[in-house]
Structure formats: C-alpha cells, structure tokens
Backbone as numpy.savetxt, mean C-alpha at the origin, in Angstrom:
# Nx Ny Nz CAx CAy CAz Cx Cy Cz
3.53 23.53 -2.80 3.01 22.49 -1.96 1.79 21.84 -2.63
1.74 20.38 -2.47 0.81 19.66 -3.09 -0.81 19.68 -1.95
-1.54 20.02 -2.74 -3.08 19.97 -1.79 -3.32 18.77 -1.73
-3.82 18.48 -0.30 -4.05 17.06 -0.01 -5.70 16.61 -0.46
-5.39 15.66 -0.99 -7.23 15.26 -1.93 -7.89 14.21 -0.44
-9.26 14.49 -0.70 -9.90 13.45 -0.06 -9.45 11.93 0.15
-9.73 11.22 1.35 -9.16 9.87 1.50 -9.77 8.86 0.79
-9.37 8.23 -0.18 -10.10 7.08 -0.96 -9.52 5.93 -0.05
-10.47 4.92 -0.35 -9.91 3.19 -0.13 -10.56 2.55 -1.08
-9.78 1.63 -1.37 -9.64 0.40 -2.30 -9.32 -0.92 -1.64
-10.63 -1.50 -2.02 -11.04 -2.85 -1.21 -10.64 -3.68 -2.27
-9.30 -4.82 -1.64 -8.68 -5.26 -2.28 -9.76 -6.74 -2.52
-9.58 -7.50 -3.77 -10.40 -8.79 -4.09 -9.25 -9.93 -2.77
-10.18 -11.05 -3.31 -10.09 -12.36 -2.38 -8.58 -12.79 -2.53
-8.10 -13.01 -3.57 -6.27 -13.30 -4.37 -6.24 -11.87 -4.99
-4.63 -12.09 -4.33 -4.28 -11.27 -5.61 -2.36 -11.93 -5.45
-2.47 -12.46 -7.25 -1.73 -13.12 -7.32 -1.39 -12.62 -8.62
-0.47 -13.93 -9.50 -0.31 -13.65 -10.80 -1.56 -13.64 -11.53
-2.54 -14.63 -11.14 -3.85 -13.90 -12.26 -4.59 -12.82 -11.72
-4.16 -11.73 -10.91 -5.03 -10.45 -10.65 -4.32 -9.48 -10.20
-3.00 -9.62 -10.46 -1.96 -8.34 -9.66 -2.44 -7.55 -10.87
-2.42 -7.59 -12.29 -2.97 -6.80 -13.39 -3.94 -5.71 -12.77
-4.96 -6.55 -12.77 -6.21 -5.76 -11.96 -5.98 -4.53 -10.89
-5.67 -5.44 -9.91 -5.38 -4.97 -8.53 -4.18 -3.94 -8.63
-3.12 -3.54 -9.93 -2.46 -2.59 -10.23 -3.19 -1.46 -10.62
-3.80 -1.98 -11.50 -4.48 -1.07 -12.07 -5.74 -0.39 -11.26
-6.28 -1.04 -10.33 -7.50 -0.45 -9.01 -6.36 0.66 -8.31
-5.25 0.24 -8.11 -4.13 1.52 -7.10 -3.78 2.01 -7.80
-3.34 2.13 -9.05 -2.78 3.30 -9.97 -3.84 4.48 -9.99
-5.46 3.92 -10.38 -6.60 5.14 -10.93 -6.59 5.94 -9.81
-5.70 5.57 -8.46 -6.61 6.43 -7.58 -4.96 7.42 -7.41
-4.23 7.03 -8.12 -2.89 8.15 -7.45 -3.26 9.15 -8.32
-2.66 10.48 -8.16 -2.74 11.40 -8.35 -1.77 12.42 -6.99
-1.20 13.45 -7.33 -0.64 14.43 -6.89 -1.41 14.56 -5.56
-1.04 14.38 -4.47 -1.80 14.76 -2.75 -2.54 13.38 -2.27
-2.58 12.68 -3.44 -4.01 11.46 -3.13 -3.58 10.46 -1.86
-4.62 10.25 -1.19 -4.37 9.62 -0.09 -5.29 8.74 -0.36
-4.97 7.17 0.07 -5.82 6.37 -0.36 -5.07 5.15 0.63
-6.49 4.80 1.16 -6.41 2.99 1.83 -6.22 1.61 1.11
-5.58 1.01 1.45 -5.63 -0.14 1.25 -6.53 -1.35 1.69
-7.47 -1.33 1.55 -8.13 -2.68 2.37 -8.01 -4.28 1.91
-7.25 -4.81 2.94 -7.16 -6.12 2.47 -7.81 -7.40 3.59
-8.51 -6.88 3.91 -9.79 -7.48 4.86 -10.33 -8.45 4.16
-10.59 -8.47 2.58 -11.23 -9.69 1.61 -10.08 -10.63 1.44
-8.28 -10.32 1.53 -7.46 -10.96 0.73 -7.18 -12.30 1.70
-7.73 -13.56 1.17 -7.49 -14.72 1.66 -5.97 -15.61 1.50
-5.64 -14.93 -0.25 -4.36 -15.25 -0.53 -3.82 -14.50 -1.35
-2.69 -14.62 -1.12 -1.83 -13.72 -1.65 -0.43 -13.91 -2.16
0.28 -14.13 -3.37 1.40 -14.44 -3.59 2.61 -13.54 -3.77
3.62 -13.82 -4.08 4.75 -12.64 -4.38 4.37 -11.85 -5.05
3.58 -11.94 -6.54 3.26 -11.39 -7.71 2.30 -10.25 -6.82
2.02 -11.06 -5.56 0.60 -9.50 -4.87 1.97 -8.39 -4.20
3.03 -9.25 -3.56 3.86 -8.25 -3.18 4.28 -7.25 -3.94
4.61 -8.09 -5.18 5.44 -7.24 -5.79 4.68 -5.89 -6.94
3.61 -6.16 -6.94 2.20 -5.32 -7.47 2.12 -4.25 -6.39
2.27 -4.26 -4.77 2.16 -3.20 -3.72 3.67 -2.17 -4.23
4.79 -2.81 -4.05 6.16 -2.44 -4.29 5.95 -1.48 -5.29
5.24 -2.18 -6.83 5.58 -1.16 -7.99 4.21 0.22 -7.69
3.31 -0.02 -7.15 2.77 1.03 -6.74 3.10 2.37 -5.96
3.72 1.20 -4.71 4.04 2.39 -3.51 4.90 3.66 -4.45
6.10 2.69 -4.86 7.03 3.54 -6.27 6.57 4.96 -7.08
5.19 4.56 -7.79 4.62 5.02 -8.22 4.05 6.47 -7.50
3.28 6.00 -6.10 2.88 7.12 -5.63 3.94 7.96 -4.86
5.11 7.31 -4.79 5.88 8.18 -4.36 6.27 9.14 -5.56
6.34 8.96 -6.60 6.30 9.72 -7.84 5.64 10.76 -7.90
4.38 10.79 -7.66 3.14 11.71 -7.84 3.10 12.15 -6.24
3.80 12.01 -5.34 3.63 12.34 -4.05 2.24 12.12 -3.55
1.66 11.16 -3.36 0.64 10.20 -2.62 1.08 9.49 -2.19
0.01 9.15 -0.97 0.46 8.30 0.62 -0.85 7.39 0.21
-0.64 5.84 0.56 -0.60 4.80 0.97 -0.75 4.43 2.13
-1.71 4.08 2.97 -1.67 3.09 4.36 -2.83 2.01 3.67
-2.06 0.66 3.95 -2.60 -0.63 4.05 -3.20 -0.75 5.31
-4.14 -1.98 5.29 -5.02 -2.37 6.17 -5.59 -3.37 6.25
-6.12 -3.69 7.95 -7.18 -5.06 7.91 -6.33 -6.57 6.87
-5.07 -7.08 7.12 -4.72 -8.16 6.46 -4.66 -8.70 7.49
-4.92 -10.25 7.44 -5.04 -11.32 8.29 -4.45 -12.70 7.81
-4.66 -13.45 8.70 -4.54 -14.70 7.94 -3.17 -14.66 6.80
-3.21 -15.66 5.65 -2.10 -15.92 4.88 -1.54 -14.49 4.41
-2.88 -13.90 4.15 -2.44 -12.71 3.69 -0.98 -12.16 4.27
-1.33 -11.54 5.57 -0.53 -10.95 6.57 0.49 -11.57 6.93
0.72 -13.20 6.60 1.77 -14.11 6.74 3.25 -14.12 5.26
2.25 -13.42 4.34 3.35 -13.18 3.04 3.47 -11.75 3.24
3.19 -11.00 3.84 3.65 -9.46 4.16 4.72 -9.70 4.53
4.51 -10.42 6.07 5.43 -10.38 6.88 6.81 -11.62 6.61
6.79 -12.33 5.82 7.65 -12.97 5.29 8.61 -12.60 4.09
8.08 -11.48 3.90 8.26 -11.26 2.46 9.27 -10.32 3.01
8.60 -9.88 4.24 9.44 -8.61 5.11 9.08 -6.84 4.69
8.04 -7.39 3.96 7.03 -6.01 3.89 6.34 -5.57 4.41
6.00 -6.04 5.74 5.48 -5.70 6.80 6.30 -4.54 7.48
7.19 -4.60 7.42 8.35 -3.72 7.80 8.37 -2.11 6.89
7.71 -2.58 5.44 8.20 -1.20 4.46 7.30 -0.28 4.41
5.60 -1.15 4.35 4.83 -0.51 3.90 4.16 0.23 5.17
3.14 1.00 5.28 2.94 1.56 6.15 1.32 0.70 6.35
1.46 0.00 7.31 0.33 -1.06 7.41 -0.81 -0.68 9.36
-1.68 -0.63 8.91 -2.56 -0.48 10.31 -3.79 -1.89 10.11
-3.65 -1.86 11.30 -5.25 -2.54 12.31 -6.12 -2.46 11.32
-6.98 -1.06 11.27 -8.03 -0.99 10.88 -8.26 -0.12 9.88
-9.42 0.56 9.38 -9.39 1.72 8.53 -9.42 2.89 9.18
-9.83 3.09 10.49 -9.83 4.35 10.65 -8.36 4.36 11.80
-7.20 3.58 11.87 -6.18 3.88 12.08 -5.33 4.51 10.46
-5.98 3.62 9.67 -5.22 4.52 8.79 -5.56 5.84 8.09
-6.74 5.87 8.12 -7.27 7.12 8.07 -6.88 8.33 8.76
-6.31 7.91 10.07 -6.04 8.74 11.17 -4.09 9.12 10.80
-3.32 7.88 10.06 -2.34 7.97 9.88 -1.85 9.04 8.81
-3.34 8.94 7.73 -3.10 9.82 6.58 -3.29 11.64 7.01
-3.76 11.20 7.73 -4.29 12.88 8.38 -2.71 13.47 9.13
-1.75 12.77 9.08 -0.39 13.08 9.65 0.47 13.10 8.41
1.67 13.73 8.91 2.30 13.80 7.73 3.00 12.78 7.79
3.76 11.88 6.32 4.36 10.88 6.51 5.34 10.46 7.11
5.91 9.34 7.70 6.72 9.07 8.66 8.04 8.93 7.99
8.08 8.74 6.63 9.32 8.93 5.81 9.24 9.94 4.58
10.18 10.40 4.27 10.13 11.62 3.10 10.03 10.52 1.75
9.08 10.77 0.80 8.85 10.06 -0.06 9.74 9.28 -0.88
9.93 8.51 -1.21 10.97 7.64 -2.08 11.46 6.73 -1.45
11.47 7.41 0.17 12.44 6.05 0.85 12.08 5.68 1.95
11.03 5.11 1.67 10.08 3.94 2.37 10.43 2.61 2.12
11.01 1.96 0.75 11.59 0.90 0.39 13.06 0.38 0.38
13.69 1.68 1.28 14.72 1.42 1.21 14.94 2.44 2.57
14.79 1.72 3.66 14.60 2.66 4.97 16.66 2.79 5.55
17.25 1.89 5.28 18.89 1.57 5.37 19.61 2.24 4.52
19.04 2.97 3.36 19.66 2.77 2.29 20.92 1.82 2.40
20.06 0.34 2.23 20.86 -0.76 2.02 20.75 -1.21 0.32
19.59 -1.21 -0.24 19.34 -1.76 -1.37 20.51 -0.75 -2.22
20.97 -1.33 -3.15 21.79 -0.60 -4.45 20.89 -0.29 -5.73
C-alpha cells in the first residue's frame, strides 16, 4: 500500500494555453509522486484553451501512473466554460473550493485509478 503524502496545491497562472501548458505541465508533474495528493487551483485562470485541457488530461494520466489523486478547484468564468464544454467537467474530479477538495482527498477515490477518463469504457 502506497502512504498517503501531505496535501499540496498548485495555483494555476492567469492562461494557460499553448504558450504556458509547458509550464503549467511541468508545475503538476514536480508535485506527483507515489500517494501525492495535490490541488488544483484555478481561481487565477481567466483563460484557458484546449492546449490547457489537454495539459490536465496528460497529467491526470500521469498521476494515475504513480497512483496520485488530483482534485481541481475554484474555476470560474471562461475558465469553467472550456471545462465544461470540453466535457471535462464530467472527468476530472472538480470542487467549489479548496477545502472541499481537501476534504475530497482525505476520502478514498471515487474511481479506481486509470479510469477516470474513460468512466464508459467508451473511448478505444
């Protein structure tokens, strides 16, 4: 069994698009590790393009690899309008605030790791 590490968050910048999904990959990668539990805060993100979706996607991936949990947070505005269009509002495990997700990480996850992105197994 993997020991669960302290809760980090990572306060996402203002865009995150094609010029900062780089970045903003690389801010969620340093913090996975084996047990790591870590927030998402996107309370700063004003905009956000596919390239930001698809930067969450190759992460979540990732920590499902290393068995770390993920809860997003605090998106508003456009932000929360390309989640939910994108229909990732649906995949990722997204709360209100920080200490809903804080409270979410303290539970065990609501899907067995890997298949959070593919809740139908519809995708091939």
């Amino acid at each position: 069994m993997i020991r669960k590490l302290p809760i980090s968050t990572v306060m996402l910048p203002a865009k995150v698009d094609s010029v900062t999904a780089t970045a903003v990959e690389g801010m969620l990668l340093a913090e996975l590790r084996p047990g790591a539990r870590v927030i998402v805060d996107g309370s700063e993100v004003a905009y956000m393009s596919a390239a930001g979706v698809r930067t969450f996607a190759s992460v979540l991936h990732r920590a499902a690899d290393v068995q770390a949990r993920i809860v997003f947070c605090r998106f508003a505005g456009a932000a929360w309008d390309c989640l939910l269009v994108s229909g990732f509002s649906e995949l990722l495990e997204i709360t209100g605030t920080t200490e809903e997700a804080a409270a979410r990480l303290e539970k065990e996850p609501r899907l067995p790791a890997g298949e959070s992105l593919h809740p139908r197994r519809t995708a091939g």
